[in-house]
MARRODO-999304 format. One record per residue: residue in one letter; z negated, y negated, x of N, C-alpha, C, CB in turn; chain. Coordinates in pm, whole numbers, plus 50000, padded with zeros to 5 digits. Glycine has a CB too. Example, Ala and Ser with C-alpha at 12.3 -4.5 7.8 and 13.67 -1.06 7.14 Angstrom:
2
<"A",<49220,50569,51319>,<49220,50450,51230>,<49220,50330,51320>,<49095,50447,51131>,"A">
<"S",<49292,50225,51285>,<49286,50106,51367>,<49213,49997,51290>,<49428,50060,51408>,"A">
# end
This chain:
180
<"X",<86721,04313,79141>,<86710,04229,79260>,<86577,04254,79333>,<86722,04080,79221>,"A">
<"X",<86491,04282,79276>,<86349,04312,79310>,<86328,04439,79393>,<86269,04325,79183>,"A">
<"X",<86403,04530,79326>,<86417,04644,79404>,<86501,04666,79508>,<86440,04726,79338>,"A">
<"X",<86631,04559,79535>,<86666,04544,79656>,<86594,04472,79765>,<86767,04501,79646>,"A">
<"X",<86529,04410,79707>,<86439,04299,79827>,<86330,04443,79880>,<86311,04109,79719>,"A">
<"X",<86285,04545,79811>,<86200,04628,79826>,<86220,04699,79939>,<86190,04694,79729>,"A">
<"X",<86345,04748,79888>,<86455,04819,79968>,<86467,04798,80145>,<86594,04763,79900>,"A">
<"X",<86489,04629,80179>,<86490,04603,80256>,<86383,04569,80334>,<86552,04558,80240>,"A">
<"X",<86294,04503,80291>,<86112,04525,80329>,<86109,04661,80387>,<85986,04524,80175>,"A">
<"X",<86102,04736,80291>,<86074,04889,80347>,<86137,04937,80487>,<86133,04994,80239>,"A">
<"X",<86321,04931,80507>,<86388,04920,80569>,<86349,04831,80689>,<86472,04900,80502>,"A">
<"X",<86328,04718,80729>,<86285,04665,80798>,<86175,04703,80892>,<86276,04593,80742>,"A">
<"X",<86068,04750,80779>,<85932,04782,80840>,<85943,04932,80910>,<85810,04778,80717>,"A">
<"X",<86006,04999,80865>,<86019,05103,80936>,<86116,05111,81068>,<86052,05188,80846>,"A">
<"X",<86196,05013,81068>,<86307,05051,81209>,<86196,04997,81280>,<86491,04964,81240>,"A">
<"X",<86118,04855,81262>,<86035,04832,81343>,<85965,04915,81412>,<85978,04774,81301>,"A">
<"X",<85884,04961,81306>,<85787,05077,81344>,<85853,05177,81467>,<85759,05173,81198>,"A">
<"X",<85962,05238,81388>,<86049,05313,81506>,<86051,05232,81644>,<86212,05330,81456>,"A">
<"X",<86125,05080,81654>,<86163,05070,81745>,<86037,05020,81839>,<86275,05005,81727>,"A">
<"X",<85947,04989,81763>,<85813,04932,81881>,<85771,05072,81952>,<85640,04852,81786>,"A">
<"X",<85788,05226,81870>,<85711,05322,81875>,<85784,05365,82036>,<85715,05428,81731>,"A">
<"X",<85929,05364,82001>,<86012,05412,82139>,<85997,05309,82249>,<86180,05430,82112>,"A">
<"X",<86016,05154,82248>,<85954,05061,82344>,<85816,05107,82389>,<85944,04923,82284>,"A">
<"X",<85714,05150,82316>,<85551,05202,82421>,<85593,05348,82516>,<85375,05267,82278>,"A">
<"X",<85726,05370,82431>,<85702,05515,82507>,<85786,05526,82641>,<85750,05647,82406>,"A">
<"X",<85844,05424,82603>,<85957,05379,82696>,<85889,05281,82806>,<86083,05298,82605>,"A">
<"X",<85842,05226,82814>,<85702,05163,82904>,<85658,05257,82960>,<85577,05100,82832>,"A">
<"X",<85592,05340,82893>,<85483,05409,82969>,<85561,05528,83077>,<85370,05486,82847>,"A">
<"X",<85710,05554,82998>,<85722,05637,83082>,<85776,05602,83235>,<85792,05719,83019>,"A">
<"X",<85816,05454,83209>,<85898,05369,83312>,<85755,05376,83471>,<85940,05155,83217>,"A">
<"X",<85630,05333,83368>,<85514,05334,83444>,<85491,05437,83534>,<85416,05329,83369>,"A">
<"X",<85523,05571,83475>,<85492,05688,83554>,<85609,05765,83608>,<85413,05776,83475>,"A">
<"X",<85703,05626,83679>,<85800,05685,83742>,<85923,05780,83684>,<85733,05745,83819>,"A">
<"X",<85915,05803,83545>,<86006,05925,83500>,<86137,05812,83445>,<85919,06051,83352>,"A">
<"X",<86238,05746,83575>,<86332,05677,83534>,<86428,05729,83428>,<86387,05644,83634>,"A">
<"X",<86443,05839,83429>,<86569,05903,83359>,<86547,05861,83208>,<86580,06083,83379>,"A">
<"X",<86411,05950,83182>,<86371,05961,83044>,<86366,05810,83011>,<86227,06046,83018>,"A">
<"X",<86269,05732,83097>,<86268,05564,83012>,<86441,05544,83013>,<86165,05395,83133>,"A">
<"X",<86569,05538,83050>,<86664,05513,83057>,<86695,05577,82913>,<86718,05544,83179>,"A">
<"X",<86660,05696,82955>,<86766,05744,82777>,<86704,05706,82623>,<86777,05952,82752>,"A">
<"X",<86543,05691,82670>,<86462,05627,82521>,<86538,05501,82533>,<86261,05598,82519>,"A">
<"X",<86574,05420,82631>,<86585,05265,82582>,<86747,05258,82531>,<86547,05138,82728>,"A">
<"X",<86834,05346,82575>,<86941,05328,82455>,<86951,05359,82294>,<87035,05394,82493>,"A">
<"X",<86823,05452,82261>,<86797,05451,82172>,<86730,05327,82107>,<86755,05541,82176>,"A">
<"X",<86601,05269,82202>,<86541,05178,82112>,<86630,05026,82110>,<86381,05160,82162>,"A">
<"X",<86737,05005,82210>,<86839,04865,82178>,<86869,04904,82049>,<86993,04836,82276>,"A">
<"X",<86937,05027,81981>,<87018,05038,81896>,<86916,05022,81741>,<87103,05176,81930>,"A">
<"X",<86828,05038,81766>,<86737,05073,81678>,<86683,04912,81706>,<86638,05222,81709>,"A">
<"X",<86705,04851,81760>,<86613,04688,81820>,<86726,04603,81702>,<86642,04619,82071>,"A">
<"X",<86858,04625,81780>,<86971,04514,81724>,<86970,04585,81592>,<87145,04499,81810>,"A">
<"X",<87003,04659,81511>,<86987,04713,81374>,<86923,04637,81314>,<86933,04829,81356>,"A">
<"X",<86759,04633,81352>,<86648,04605,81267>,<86620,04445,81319>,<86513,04724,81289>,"A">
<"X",<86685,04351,81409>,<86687,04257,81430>,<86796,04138,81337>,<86694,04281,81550>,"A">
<"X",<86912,04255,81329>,<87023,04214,81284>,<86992,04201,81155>,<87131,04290,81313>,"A">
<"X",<86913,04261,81047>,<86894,04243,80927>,<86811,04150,80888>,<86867,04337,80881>,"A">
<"X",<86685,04145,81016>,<86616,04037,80965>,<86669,03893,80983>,<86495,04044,81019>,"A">
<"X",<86751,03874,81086>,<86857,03758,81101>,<86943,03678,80979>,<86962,03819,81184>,"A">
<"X",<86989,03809,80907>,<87095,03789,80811>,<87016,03746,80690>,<87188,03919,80787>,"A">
<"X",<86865,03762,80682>,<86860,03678,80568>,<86720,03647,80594>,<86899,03741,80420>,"A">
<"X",<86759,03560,80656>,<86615,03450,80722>,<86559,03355,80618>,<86667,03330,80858>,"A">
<"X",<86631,03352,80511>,<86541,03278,80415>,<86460,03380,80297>,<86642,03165,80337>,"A">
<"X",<86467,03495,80330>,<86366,03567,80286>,<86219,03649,80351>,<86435,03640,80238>,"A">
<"X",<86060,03556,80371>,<86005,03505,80420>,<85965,03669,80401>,<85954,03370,80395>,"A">
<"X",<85960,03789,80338>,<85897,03889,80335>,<85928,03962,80430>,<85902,03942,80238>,"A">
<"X",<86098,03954,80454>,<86137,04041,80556>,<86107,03991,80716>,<86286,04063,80531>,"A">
<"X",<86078,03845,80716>,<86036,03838,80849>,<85873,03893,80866>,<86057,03682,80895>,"A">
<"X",<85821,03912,80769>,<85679,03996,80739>,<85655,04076,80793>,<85652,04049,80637>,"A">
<"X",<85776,04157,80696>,<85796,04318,80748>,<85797,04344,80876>,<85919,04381,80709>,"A">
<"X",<85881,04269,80958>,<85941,04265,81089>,<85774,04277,81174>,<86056,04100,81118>,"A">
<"X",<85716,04177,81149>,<85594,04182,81213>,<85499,04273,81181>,<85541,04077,81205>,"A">
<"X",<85470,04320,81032>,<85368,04409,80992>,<85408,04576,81104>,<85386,04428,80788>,"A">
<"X",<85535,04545,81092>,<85643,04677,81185>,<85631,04692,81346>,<85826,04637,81170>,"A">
<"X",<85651,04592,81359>,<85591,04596,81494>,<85413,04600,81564>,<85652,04480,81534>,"A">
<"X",<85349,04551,81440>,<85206,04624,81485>,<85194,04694,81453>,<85099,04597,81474>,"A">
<"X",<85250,04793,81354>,<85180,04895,81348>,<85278,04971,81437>,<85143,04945,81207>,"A">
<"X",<85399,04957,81490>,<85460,05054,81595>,<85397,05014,81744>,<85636,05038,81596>,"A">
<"X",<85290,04961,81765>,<85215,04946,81859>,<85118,05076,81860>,<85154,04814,81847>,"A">
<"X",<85065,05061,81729>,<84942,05223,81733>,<85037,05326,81736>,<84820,05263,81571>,"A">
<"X",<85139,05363,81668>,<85242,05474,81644>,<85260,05512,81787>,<85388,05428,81563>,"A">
<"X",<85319,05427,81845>,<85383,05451,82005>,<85245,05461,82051>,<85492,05314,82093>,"A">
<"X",<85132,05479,82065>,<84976,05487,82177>,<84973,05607,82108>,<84807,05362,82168>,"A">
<"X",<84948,05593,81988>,<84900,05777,81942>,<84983,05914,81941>,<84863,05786,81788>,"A">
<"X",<85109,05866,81977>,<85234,05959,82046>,<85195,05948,82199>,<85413,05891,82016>,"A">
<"X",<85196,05893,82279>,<85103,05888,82410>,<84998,05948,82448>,<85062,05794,82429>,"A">
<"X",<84920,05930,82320>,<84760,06005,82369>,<84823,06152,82314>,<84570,05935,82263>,"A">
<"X",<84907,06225,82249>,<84913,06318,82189>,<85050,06373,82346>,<84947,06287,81999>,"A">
<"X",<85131,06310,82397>,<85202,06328,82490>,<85084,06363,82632>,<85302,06197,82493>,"A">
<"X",<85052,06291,82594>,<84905,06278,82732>,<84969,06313,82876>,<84747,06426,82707>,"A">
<"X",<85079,06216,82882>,<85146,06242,83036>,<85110,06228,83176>,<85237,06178,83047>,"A">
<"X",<85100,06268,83269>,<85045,06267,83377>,<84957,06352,83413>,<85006,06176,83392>,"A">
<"X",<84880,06302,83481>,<84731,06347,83557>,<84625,06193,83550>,<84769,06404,83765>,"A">
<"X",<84482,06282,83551>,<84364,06240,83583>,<84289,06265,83679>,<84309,06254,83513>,"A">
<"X",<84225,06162,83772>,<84121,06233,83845>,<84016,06219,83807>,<84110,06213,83961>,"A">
<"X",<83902,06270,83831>,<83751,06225,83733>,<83653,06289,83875>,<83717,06345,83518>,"A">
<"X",<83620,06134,83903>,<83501,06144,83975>,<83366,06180,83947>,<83488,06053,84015>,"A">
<"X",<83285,06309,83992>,<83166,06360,83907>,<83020,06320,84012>,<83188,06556,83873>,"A">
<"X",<82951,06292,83956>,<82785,06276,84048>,<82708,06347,83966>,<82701,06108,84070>,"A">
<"X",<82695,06453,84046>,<82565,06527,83989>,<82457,06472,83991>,<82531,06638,84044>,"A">
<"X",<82317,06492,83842>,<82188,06497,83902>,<82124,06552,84009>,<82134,06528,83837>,"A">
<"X",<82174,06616,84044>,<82062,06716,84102>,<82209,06850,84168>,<81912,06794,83926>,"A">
<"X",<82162,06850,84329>,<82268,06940,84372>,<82319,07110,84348>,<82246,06926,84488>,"A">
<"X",<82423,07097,84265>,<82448,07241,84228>,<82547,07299,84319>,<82498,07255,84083>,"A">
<"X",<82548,07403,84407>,<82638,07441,84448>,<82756,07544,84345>,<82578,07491,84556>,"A">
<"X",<82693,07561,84284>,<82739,07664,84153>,<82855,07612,84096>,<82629,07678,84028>,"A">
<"X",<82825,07397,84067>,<82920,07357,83994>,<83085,07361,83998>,<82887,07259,83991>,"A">
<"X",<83098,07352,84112>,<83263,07304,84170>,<83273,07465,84151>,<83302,07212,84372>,"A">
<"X",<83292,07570,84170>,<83307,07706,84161>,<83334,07740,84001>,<83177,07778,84224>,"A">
<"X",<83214,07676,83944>,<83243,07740,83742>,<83361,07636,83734>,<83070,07695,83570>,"A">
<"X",<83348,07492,83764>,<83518,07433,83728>,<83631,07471,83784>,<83543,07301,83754>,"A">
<"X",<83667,07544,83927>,<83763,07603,83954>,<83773,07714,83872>,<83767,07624,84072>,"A">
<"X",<83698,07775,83836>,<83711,07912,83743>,<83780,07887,83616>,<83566,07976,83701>,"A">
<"X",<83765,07787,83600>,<83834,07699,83484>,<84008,07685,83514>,<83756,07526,83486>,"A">
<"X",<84011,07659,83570>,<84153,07573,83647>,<84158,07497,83683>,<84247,07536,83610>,"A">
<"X",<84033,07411,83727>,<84061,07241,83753>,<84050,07237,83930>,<83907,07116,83662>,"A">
<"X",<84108,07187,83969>,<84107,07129,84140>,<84006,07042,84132>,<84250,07043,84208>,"A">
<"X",<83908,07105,84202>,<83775,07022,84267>,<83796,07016,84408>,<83623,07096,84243>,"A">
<"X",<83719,06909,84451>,<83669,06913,84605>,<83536,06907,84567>,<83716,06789,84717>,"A">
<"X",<83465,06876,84640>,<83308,06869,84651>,<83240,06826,84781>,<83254,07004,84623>,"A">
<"X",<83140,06752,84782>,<83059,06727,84879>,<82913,06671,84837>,<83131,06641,84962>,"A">
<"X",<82831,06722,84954>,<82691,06620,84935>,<82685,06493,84918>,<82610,06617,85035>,"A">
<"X",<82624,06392,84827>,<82609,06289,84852>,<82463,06255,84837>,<82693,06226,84790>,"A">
<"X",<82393,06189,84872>,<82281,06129,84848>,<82283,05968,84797>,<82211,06148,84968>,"A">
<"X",<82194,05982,84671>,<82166,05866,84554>,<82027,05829,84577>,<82186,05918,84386>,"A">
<"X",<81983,05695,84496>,<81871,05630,84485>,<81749,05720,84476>,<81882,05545,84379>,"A">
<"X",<81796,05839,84382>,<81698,05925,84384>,<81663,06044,84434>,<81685,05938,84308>,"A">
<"X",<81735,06074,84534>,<81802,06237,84627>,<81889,06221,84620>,<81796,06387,84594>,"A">
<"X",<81929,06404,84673>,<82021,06431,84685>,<82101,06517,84572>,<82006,06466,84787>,"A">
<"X",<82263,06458,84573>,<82326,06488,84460>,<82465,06550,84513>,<82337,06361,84366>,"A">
<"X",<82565,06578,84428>,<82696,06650,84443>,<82790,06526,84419>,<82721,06784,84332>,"A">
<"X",<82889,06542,84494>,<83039,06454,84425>,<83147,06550,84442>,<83095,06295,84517>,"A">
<"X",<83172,06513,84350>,<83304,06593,84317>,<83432,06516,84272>,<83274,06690,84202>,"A">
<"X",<83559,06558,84349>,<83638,06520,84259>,<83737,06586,84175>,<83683,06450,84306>,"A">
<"X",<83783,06563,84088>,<83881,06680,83992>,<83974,06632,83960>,<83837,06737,83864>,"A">
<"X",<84086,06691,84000>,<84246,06674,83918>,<84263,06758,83817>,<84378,06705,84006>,"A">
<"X",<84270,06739,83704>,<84358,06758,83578>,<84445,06682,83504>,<84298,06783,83499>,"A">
<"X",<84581,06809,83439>,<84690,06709,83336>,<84608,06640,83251>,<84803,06793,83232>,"A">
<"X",<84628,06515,83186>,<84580,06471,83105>,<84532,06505,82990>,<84624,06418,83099>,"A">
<"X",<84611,06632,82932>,<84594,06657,82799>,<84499,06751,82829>,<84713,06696,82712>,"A">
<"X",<84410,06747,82950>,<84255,06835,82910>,<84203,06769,82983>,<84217,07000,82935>,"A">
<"X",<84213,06624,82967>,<84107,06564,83028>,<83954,06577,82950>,<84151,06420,83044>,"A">
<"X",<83954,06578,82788>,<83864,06583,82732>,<83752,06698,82697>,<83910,06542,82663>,"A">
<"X",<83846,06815,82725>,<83770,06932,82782>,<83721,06932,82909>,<83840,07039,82780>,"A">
<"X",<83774,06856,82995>,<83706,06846,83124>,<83563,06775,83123>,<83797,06772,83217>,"A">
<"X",<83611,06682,83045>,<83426,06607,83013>,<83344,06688,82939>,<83412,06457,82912>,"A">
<"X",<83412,06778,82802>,<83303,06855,82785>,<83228,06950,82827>,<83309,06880,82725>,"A">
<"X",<83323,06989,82939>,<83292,07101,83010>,<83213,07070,83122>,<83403,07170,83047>,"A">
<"X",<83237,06955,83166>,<83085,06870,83245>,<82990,06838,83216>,<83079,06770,83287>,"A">
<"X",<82994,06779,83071>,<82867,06762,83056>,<82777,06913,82952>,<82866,06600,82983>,"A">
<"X",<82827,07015,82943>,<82765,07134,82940>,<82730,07196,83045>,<82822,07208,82882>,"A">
<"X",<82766,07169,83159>,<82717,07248,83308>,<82629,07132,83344>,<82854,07289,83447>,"A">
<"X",<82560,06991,83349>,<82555,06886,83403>,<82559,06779,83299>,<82648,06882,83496>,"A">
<"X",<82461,06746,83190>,<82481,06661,83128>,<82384,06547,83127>,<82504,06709,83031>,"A">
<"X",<82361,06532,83280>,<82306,06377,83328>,<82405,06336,83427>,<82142,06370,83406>,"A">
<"X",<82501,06396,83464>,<82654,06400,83536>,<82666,06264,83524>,<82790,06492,83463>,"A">
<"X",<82730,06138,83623>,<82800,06001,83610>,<82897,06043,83643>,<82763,05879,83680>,"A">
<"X",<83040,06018,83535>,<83166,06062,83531>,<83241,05933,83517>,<83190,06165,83424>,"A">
<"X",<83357,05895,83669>,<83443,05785,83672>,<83562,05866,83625>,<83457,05705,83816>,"A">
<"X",<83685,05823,83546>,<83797,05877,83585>,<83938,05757,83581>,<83810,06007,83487>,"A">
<"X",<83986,05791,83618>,<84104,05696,83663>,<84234,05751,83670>,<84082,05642,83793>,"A">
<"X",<84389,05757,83676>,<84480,05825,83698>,<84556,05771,83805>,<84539,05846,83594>,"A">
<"X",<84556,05871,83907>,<84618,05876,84022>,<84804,05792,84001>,<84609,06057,84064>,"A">
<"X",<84841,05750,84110>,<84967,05720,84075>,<85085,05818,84183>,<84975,05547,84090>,"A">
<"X",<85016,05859,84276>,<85104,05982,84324>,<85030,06062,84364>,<85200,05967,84422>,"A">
<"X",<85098,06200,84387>,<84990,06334,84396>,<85122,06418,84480>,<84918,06425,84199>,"A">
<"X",<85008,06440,84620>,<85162,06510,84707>,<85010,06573,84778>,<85330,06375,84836>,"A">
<"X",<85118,06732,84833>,<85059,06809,84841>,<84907,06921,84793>,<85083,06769,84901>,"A">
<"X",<84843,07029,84867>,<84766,07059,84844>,<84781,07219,84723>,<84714,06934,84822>,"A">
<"X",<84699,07326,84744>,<84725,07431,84647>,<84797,07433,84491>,<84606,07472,84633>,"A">
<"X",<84672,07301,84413>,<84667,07287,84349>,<84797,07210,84281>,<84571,07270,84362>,"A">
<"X",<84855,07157,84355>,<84969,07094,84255>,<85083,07181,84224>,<85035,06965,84316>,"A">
<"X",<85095,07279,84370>,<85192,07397,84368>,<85158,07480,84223>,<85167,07502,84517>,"A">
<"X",<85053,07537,84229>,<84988,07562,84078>,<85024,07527,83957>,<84882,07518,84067>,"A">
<"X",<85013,07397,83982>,<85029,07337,83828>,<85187,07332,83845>,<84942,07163,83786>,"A">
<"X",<85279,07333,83894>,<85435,07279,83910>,<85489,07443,83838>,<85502,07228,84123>,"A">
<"X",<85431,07549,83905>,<85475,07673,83896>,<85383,07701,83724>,<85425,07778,84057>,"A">
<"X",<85307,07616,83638>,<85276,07668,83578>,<85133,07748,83532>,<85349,07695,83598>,"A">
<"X",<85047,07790,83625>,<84978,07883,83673>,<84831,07830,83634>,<85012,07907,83823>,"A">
<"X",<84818,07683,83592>,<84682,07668,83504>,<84633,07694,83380>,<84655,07572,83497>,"A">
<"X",<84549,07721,83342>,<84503,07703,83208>,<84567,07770,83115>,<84505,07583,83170>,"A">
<"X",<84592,07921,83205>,<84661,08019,83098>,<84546,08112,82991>,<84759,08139,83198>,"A">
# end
């Protein structure tokens, strides 16, 4: 009997896990406009919802499995973010302020692949560079390191755009053509 109660704990905690993991992903993708895909994750995660709902229902006087249910669903909260950060969908823009004006900079990051603009700006203390940069997400973090090795008194905002129309650079990235 012990080992069936185990059985089902276990069981429990894992559809959870599953089904919270496909609900974040299913969110996020709803967020970034990709209707299709959130449509086809969420017939997966109902089925995987009523399953693992349906069991904990059926035996509500066993106080572990409503446990499970919850221990399952937080931890399919991190599961579904760290499939996200590892999906790293979209784009970033990352606003750059140079110390000190390099014309050099925006040139070594296009050499890179990244879509810069650039302009003068002047700060509290001179004059400085702004830049802005589009990259996919999943090099956003090379993008910071790669700033702050050219520029590492650099003030770096970044934020993610919610639509991106026109310009070289997107043709680029659509066809493929970055970061080969």
């Amino acid at each position: 009997m012990l080992e069936n109660g185990l059985v089902m704990v276990t069981i429990i905690l894992v559809i959870n896990i599953v089904y919270v993991s496909f609900f974040t992903i299913r969110m996020i993708l709803t967020l970034k406009g990709q209707r299709y895909q959130a449509a086809f994750i969420s017939m997966i995660e109902i089925v995987i919802y009523v399953i693992g709902l349906g069991l904990v229902l059926d035996n509500l006087d066993q106080i572990q499995n409503i446990i499970a249910y919850a221990v399952g669903y937080g931890i399919g909260v991190i599961v579904g973010m760290k499939i996200e950060e590892k999906l790293a969908l979209g784009y970033i823009t990352v606003n750059v302020i140079t110390k000190e004006y390099d014309k050099d900079l925006p040139k070594d990051l296009r050499a890179k692949g990244y879509g810069v603009t650039s302009w003068a700006a002047n700060g509290l203390e001179g004059d400085r560079m702004a830049l802005q940069i589009l990259t996919p997400r999943k090099y956003e973090l090379k993008l910071y390191d790669t700033i702050k090795t050219l520029d590492p008194k650099a003030f770096i905002i970044a934020y993610e755009p919610k639509t991106i129309y026109g310009g070289f650079w997107v043709k680029s990235v659509k066809k493929g053509k970055l970061f080969k």
